[in-house]
C-alpha positions as CSV (number, residue, x, y, z in Angstrom):
1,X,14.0,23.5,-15.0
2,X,12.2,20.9,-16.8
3,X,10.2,19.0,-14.3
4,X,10.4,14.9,-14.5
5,X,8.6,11.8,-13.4
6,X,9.6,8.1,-13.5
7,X,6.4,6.6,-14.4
8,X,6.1,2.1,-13.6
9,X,5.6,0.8,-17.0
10,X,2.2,-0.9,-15.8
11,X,0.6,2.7,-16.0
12,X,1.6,3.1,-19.4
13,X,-1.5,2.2,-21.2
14,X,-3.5,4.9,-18.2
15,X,-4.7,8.5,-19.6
16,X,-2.3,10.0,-16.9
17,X,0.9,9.8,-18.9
18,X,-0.4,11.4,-21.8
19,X,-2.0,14.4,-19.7
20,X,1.4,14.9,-17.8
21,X,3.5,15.0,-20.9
22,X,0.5,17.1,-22.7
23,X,1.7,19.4,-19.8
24,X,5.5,19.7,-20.5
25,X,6.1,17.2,-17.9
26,X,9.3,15.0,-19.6
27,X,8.1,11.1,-19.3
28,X,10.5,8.4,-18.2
29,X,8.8,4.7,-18.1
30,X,10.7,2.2,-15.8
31,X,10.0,-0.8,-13.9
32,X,9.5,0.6,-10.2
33,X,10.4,-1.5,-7.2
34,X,7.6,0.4,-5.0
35,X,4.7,2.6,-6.1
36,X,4.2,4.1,-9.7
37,X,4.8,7.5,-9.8
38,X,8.2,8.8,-8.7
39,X,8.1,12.5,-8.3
40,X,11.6,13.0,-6.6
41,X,14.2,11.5,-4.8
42,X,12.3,11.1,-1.9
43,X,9.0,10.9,-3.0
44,X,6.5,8.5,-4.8
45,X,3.3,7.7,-5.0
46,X,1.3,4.7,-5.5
47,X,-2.1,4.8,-7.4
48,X,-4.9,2.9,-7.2
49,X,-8.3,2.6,-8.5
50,X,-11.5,1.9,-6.1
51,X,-11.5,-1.3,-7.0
52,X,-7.5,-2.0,-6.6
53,X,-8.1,-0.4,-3.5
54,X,-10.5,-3.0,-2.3
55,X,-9.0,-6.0,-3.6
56,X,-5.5,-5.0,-2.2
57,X,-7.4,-4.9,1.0
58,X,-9.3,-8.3,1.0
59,X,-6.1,-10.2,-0.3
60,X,-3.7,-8.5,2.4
61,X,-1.2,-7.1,-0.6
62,X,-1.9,-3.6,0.7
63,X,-0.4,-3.3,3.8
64,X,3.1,-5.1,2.4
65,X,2.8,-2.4,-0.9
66,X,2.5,0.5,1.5
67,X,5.8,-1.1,4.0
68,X,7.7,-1.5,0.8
69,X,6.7,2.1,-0.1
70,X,7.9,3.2,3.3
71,X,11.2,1.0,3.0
72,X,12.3,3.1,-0.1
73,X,11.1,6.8,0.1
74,X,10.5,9.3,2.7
75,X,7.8,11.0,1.8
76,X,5.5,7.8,0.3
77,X,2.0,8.8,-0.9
78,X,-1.2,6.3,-1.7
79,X,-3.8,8.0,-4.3
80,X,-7.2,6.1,-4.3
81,X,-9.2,6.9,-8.1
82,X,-12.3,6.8,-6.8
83,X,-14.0,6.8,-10.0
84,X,-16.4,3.9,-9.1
85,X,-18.5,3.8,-5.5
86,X,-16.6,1.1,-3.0
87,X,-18.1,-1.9,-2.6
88,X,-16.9,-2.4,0.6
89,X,-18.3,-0.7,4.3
90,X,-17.5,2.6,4.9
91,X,-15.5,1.4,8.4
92,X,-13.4,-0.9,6.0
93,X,-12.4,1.6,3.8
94,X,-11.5,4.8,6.6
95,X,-9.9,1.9,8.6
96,X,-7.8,0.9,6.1
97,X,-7.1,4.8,5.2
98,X,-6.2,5.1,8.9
99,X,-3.8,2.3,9.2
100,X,-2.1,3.4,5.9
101,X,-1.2,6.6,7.6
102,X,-0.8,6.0,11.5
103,X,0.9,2.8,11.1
104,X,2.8,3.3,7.7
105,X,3.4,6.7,7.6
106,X,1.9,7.2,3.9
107,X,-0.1,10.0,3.3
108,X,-3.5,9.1,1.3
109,X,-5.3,11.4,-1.3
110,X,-7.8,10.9,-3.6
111,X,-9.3,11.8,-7.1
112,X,-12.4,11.7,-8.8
113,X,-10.5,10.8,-12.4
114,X,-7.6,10.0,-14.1
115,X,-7.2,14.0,-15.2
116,X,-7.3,15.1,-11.9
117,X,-4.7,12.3,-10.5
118,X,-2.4,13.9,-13.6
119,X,-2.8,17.3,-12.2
120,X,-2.5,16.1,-8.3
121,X,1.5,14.7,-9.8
122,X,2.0,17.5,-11.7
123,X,1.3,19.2,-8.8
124,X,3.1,17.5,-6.4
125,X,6.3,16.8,-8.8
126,X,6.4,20.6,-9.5
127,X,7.1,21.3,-5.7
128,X,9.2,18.3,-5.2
129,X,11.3,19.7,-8.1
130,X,11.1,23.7,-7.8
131,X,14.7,23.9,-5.7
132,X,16.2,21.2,-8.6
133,X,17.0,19.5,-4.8
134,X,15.0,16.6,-5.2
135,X,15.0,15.3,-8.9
136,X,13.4,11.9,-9.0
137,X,15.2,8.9,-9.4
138,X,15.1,5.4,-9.5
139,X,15.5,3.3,-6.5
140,X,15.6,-0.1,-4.5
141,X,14.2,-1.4,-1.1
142,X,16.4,0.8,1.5
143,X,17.1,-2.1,3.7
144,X,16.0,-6.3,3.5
145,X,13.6,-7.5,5.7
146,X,14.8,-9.2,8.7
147,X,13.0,-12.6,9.4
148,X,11.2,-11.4,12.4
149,X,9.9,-8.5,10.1
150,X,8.7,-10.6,7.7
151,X,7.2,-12.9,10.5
152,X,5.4,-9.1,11.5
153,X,4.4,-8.3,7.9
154,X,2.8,-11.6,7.3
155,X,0.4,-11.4,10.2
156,X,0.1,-7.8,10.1
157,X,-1.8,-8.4,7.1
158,X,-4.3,-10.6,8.3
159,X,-7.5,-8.0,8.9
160,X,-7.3,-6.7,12.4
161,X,-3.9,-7.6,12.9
162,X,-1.2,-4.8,13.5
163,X,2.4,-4.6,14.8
164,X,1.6,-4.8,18.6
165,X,-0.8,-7.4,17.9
166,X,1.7,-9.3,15.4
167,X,4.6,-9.4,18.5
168,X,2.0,-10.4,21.1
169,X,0.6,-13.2,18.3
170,X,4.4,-14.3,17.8
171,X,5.7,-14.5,21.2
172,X,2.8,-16.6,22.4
173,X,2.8,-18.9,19.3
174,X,6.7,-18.6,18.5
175,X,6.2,-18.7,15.0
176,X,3.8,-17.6,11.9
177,X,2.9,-21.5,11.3
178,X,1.9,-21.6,15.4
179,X,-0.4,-19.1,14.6
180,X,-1.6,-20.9,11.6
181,X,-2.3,-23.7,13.5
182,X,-3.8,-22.2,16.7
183,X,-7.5,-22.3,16.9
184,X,-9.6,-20.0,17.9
185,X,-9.8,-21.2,21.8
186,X,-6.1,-20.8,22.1
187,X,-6.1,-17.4,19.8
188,X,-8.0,-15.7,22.6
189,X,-5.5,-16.3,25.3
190,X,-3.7,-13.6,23.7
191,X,-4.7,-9.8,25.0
192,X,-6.4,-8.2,22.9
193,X,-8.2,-11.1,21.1
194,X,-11.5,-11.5,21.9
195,X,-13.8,-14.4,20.1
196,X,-14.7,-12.5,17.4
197,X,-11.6,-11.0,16.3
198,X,-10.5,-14.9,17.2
199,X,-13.3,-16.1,14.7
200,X,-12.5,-13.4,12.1
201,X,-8.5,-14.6,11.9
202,X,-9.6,-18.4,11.8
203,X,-12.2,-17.4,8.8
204,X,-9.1,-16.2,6.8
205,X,-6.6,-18.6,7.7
206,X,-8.7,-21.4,6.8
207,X,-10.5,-19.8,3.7
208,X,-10.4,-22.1,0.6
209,X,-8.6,-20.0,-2.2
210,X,-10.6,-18.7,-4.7
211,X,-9.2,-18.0,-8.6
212,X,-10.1,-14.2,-9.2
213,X,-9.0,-12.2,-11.5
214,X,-5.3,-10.4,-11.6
215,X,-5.3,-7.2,-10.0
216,X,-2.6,-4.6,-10.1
């Protein structure tokens, strides 16, 4: 059976398409709703570098990328390229890790180069596709966001912010812009929030925006 992968057309320009064909893996580019790689109908994985990995982190896109990656396979993966040290503290990096898995349910591995992320998809699409059960295929978001889970992704990406957190944050406040608003004396009425978390959420709400550079 010839073994497939639907491949988002941003990767295109990466060594890792080349090194998966060069292996007799057939190549389809497409634009992809969730993740990059789709190794079979229920699987797909989303790659990023050490420093995509960061940034997604420090501008909250991560946490949204992984619950859209949840929303549209079963089996969603996150593979960090850790070709380049992180720049960020160790207990910012396993936390994030940690929340990828125990709160998004997507399994995280990670490679030392862009070969060996080729052979980890090969890899994985080979026993995705071995029972011709699970051919890969292109697909949507499962289901749209409700408001109120929109309301939860939005805080939940604020650092130390996650769903239990979000709900106790939203029915104090009763809304994402009272949360906004609150300060930090009336942030740590709510359980859970001491002054430095409230400090740490105030610090990001009221950041000025800096212009950086496009990430992936």
């Amino acid at each position: 059976m010839q073994v497939r992968v639907i491949i988002d057309t941003r990767e295109r320009s990466m060594v890792i398409p080349e090194e998966l064909a060069a292996h007799g893996i057939e190549i389809e580019y497409a634009t992809v709703p969730a993740g990059d790689y789709i190794v079979s109908d229920r699987a797909c994985i989303e790659r990023k570098s050490a420093g995509d990995f960061e940034s997604s982190i420090m501008n909250s896109r991560l946490f949204d990328q992984l619950a859209r990656l949840r929303e549209s396979f079963a089996k969603p993966m996150l593979l960090i390229e850790s070709t380049e040290d992180f720049r960020l503290n160790k207990n910012a990096i396993t936390g994030a890790v940690l929340r990828a898995y125990l709160e998004y349910g997507v399994q995280v591995i990670f490679s030392n180069s862009q070969e060996e992320t080729a052979e980890l998809i090969e890899k994985i699409a080979r026993m995705e596709q071995a029972d011709s059960m699970h051919e890969p295929r292109l697909v949507g978001i499962k289901k749209a966001y409700s408001t109120y889970q929109w309301q939860l992704l939005i805080l939940e990406s604020i650092p130390g912010i996650g769903p239990k957190l979000a709900h106790a944050l939203l029915r104090r406040f009763k809304s994402v812009r009272g949360v906004i608003n609150a300060g930090p004396e009336q942030l740590v009425t709510v359980d859970k929030i001491g002054k430095k978390k409230a400090m740490r959420i105030e610090e990001v709400l009221a950041a000025e925006y800096e212009e950086k550079e496009d990430i992936k």
